[in-house]
N, C-alpha and C positions, 0 to 999 in steps of 0.2 A: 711572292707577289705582295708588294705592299698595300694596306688597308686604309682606305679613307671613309673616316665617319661623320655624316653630313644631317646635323642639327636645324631643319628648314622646315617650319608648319604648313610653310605654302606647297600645293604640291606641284604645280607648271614649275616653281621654280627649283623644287629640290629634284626633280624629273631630269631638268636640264641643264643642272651641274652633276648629276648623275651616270646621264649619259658621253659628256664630254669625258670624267675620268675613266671611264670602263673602255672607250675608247681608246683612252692611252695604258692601256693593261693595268688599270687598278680595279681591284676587288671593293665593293660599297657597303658599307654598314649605314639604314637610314632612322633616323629619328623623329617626331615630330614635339615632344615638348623637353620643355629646359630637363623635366625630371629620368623620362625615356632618355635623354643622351647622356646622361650622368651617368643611369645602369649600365645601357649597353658600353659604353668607355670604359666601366669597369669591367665587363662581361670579358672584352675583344681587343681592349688595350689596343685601337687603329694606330696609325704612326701617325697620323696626321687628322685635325677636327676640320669643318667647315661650318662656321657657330653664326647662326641670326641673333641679333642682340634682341628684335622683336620674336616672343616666343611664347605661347601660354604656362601659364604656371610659371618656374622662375623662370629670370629673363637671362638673356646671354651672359650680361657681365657677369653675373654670379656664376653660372654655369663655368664661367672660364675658369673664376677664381677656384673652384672647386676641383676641377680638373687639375688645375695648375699646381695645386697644393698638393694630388696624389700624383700628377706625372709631370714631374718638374721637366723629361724629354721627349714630350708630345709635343708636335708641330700644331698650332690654333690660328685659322687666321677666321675674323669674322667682320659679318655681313653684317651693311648696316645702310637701310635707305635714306637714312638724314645725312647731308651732306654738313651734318654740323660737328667744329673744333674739339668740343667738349667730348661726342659720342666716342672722336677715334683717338684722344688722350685718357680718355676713365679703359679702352679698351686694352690700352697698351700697359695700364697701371694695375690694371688685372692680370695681366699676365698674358694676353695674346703677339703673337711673333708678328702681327702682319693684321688687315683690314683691307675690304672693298666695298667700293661703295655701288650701289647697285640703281644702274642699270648697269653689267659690268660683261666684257666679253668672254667667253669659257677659256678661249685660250690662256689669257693674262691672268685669270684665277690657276689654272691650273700651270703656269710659268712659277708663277709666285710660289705654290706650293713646291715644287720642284726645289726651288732656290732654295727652302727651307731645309726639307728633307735631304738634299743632298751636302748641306751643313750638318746636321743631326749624325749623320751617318757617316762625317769628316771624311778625308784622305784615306782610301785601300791602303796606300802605298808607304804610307809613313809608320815607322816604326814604333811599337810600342816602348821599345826603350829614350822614345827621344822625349825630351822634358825643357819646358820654361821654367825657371826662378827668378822670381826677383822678392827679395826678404822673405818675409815669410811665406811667401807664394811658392806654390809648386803646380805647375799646369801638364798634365800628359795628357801630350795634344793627340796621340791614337786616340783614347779613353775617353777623351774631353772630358778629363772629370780634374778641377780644380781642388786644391788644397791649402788650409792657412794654418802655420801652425801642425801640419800633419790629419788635420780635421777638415773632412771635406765639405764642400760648400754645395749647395744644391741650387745649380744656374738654369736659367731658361736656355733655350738655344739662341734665342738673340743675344743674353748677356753676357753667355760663355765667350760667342765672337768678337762681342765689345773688348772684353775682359784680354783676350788673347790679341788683339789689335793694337791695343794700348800696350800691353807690354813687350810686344814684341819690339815694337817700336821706345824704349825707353828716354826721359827727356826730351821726346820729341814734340812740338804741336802739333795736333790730328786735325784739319776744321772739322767743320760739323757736315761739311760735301764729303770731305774723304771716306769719315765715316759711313755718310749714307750707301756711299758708293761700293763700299768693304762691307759693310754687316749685311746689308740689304741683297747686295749683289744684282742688283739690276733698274732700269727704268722707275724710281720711286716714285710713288703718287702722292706725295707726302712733302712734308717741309721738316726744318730742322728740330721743330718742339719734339721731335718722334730720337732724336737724339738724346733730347732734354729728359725726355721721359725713361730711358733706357740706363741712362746714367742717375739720375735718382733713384731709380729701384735697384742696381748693381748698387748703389755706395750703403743703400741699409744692408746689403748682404756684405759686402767685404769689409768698410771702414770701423771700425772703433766707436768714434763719434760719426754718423754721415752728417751730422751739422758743422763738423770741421773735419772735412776729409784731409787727410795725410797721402793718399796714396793717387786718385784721379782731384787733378786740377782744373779749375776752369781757367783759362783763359778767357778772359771777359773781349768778348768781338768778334771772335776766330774761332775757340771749340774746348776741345780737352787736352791734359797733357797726363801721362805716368811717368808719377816722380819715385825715380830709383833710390831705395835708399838701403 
């Protein structure tokens, strides 16, 4: 049974994201400030956070970035009442896979969660012998675990999918709908800066320089490109 742990001080509302995933056969770990869901995440290691950015003591984004840095394949998506650009671009540059903005339906929280985890936990079916390269890259896409150089790289699960989208696809243009359409995997609430933002934080992990990448391209209009070399 997989575990979700839901980081929410309010309690009608962590009640009623509570009760929708126990519903759908998930087990609950609950929290109520940034420092409690720190421990318990390290206690219980959930596969999956439910993070308010509003929280006493530290606030969400930290709490993400903290998390993100011990469990580079935790699923995080978080909750944020402002319907403001900046809350859910610092969210993504933290490290969260995902955001909802609240007042939001249980099902579409718990859809979107799905969409993640069942990324996280990739393909039963695909072999562990089966592998991506391109240059220095090595990707075994069972594992999901990326290689540059023989040295593995520590992705989020959004990046990993960027990462393996791109390449699979090489030379190719991706826009930034395809993308949303491929990484996200479903009805995004979101616009294309959530692209923007996924590909700046992948090029400080892969590139050399990420202020002159070699390997993801922008095409200025249209999206990204991976240049095979």
């Amino acid at each position: 049974m997989k575990q979700i742990l839901i980081i929410e001080d309010e309690k009608p509302i962590r009640e009623f994201i509570k009760i929708g995933f126990e519903r759908s056969g998930y087990s609950i770990v609950e929290a109520t400030t940034g420092e409690d869901g720190i421990r318990k995440a390290r206690e219980q290691t959930p596969d999956m956070v439910i993070l308010d950015i509003i929280l006493p003591g530290i606030d969400g984004f930290n709490v993400c970035k903290t998390l993100r840095q011990e469990f580079p394949r935790m699923g995080i998506i978080m909750l944020t009442a402002r319907n403001l650009e900046m809350d859910r671009i610092m969210g993504l540059e933290y490290g969260a896979d995902d955001y909802v903005i609240k007042p939001f339906n249980p099902l579409e929280l718990i859809l979107r969660a799905e969409a993640i985890l069942k990324r996280l936990h990739g393909n039963s079916q695909t072999s562990d012998r089966e592998t991506l390269t391109s240059g220095p890259f090595k990707i075994a896409t069972y594992a999901q675990k990326v290689y540059k150089h023989g040295m593995e790289i520590e992705l989020t699960p959004k990046e990993y999918l960027l990462l393996e989208t791109l390449i699979s696809h090489p030379n190719v243009v991706m826009s930034k709908d395809k993308l949303l359409d491929i990484v996200w995997g479903y009805e995004f609430d979101g616009d294309s800066k959530s692209v923007d933002v996924q590909v700046h934080r992948l090029r400080k992990k892969i590139e050399d320089d990420p202020a002159k990448p070699r390997y993801i391209e922008t095409v200025w209009g249209i999206g990204y490109r991976w240049k095979e070399r």
